[in-house]
C-alpha positions in Angstrom: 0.0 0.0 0.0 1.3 3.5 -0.9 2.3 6.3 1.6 -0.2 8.4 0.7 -3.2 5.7 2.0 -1.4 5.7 5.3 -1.6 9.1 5.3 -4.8 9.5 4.2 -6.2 6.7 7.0 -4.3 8.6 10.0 -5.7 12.1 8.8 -9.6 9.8 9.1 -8.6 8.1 12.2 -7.8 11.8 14.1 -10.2 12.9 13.2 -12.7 10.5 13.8 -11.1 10.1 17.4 -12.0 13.7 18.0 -15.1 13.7 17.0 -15.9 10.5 19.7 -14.0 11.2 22.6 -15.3 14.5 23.2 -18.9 13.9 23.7 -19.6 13.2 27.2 -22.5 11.7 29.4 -22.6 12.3 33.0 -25.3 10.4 35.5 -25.7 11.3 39.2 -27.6 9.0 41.5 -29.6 11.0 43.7 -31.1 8.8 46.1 -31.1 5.2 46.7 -33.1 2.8 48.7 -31.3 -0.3 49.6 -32.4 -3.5 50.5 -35.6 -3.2 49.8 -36.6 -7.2 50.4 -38.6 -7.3 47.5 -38.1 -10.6 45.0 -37.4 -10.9 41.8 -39.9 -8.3 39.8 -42.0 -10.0 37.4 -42.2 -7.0 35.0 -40.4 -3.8 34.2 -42.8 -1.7 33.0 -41.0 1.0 31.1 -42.8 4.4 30.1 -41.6 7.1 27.6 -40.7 10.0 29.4 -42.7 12.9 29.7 -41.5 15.8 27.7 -43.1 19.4 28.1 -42.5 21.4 24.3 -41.6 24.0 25.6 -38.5 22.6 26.8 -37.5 21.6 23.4 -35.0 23.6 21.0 -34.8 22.8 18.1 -31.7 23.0 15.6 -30.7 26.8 15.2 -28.9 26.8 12.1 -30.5 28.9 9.0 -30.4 26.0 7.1 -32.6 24.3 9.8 -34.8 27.0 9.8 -34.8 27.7 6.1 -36.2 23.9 5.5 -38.9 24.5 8.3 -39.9 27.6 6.8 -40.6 25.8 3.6 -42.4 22.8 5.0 -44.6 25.3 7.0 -44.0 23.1 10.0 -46.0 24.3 12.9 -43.5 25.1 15.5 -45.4 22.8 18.9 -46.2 20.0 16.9 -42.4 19.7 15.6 -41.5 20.1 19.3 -43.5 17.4 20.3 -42.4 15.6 17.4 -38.9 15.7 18.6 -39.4 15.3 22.2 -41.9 11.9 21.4 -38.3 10.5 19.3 -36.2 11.4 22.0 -38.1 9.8 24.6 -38.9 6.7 22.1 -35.0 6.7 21.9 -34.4 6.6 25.9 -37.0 3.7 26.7 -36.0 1.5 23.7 -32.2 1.2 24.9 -33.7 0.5 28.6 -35.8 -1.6 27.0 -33.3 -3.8 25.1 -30.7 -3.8 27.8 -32.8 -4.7 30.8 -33.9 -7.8 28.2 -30.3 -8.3 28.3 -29.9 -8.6 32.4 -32.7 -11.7 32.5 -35.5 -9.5 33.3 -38.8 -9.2 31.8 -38.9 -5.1 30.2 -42.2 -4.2 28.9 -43.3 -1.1 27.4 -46.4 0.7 29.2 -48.4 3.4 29.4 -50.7 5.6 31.8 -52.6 2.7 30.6 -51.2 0.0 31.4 -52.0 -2.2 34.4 -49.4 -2.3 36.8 -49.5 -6.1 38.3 -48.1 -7.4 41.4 -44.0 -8.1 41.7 -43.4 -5.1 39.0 -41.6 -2.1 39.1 -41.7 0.9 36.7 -39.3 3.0 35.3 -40.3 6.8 34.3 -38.6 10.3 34.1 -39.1 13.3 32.5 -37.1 14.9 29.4 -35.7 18.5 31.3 -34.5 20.1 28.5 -33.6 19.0 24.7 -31.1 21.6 22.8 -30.3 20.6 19.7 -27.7 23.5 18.9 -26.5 24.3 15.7 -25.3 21.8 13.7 -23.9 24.2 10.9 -21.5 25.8 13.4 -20.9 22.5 15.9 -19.4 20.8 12.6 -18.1 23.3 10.6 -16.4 25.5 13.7 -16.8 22.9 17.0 -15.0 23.2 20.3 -18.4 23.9 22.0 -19.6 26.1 19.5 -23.2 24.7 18.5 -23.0 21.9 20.9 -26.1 20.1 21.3 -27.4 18.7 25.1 -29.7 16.7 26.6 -31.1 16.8 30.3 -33.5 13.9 31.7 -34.4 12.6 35.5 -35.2 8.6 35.7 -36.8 6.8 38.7 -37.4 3.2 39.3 -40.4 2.6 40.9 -41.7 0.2 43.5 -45.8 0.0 44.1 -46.9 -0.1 47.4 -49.9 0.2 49.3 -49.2 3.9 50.0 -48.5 4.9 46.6 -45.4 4.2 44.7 -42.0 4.1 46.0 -38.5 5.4 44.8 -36.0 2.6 44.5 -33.5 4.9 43.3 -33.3 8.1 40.6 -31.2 9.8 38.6 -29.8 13.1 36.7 -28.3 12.8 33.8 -26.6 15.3 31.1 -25.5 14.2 27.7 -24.0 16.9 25.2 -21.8 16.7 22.1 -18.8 18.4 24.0 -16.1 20.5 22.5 -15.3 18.5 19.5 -13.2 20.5 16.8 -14.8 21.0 13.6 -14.2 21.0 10.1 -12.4 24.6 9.6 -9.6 23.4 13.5 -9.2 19.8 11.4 -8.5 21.8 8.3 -4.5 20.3 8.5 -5.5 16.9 9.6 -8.3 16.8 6.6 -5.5 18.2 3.5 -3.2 15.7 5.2 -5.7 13.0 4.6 -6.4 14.6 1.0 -8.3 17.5 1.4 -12.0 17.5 2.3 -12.6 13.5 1.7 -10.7 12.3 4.4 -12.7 14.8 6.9 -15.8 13.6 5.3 -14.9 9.9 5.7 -14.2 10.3 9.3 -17.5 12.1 10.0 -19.3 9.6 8.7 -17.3 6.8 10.6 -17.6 8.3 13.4 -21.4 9.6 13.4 -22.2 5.8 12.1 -24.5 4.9 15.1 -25.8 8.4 15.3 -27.0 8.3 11.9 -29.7 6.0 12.7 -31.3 8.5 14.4 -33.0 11.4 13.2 -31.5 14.0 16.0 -28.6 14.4 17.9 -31.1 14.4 20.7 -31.7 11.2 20.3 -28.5 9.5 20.2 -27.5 11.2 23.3 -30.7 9.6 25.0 -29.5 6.6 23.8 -26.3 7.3 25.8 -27.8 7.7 28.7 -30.1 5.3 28.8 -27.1 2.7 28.2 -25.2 4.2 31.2 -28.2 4.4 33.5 -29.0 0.5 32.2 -25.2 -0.3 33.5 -26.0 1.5 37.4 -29.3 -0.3 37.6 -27.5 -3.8 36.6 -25.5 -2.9 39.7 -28.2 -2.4 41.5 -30.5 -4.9 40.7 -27.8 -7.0 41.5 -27.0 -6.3 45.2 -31.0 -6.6 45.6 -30.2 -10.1 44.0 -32.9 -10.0 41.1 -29.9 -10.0 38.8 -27.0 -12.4 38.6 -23.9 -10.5 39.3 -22.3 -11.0 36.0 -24.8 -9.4 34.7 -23.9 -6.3 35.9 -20.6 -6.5 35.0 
């Protein structure tokens, strides 16, 4: 192989490191209730997260706006729209990795009976900033970054109403990432623009199978929050513990 494709694969694989490694997702346990003698839940019910619309912002860029303008999309409904994805998002990956621990995940609803032995998951979407994606790829470093707030509690039912197992914060946000124009020598090292290009679309793979940012960074936090409650569900022995691992 030729110089020039070793080159060009190190100018990709800079960048595309960049481009991963600054993102972060951040989860704080705020309480916890230990020991809490129950057995082995027959059902998590999982709910989409409530999301108000006018927590939502949606992607500032003109470009953004200039394509909204045109569809004549009425401003709530596309709120809602994006909140409903993003909470879709959130309770899928809780869904699929609670499947994974040995448990029994269901999806529910205000609905939905809640039957003895289960215990529910729920939160609420906090805020949804979708940034500008013109300036966070094209300038980057925190300029047009993107974020994601949410709150998550595992429920218990009880006699007295439901109980708090334990609950979460989390923050998810495309961090200060460098964009196209502070990769510029990486990019002509890696011959020109196609290089850069390449390593975008490595490195957004998985995000590209969602329509937002938003939503992948749900999906990030809904993995992490997955890994503290296999911990958790563990030391309450529902869980074996190399499940949690």
């Amino acid at each position: 192989m030729s110089l020039n494709y070793f080159i060009k694969l190190a100018g990709i694989c800079t960048v595309a490191f960049f481009m991963v490694a600054c993102a972060k997702t951040n989860i704080q346990k705020t309480s916890e209730l230990e020991r809490v003698g129950m057995p082995k839940p027959t059902t998590v019910l999982i709910y989409n997260f409530s999301v108000d619309p006018q927590a939502v912002q949606q992607n500032s860029s003109p470009l953004s706006k200039l394509v909204r303008s045109f569809e004549n999309d009425n401003e709530t409904v596309e709120k809602l729209k994006l909140g409903n994805e993003v909470a879709e998002a959130m309770a899928k990956e809780l869904t699929q990795k609670i499947l994974a621990m040995g448990l029994n995940p269901q999806r529910a609803d205000q609905s939905s009976a809640v039957l003895p032995g289960s215990i529910l998951i729920t939160g609420q979407i906090i805020k949804i900033d979708e940034g500008n994606s013109i300036r966070r790829n094209v300038i980057g470093l925190g300029a047009g970054q993107s974020s994601l707030d949410a709150t998550i509690s595992v429920l218990a039912p009880s006699a007295a109403g439901n109980k708090a197992l334990i609950t979460f914060t989390a923050h998810a946000d495309s961090g200060n990432k460098p964009g196209a124009l502070v990769m510029g020598p990486a990019g002509a090292a890696a011959g020109a623009g196609a290089a850069a290009t390449l390593a975008v679309n490595a490195a957004q793979g998985a995000a590209n199978t969602y329509k937002s940012a938003s939503s992948k960074q749900a999906s990030d936090i809904a993995e992490k929050i997955s890994a503290e409650l296999a911990q958790y569900f563990a030391k309450e022995g529902w869980i074996n513990s190399d499940s949690a691992k």
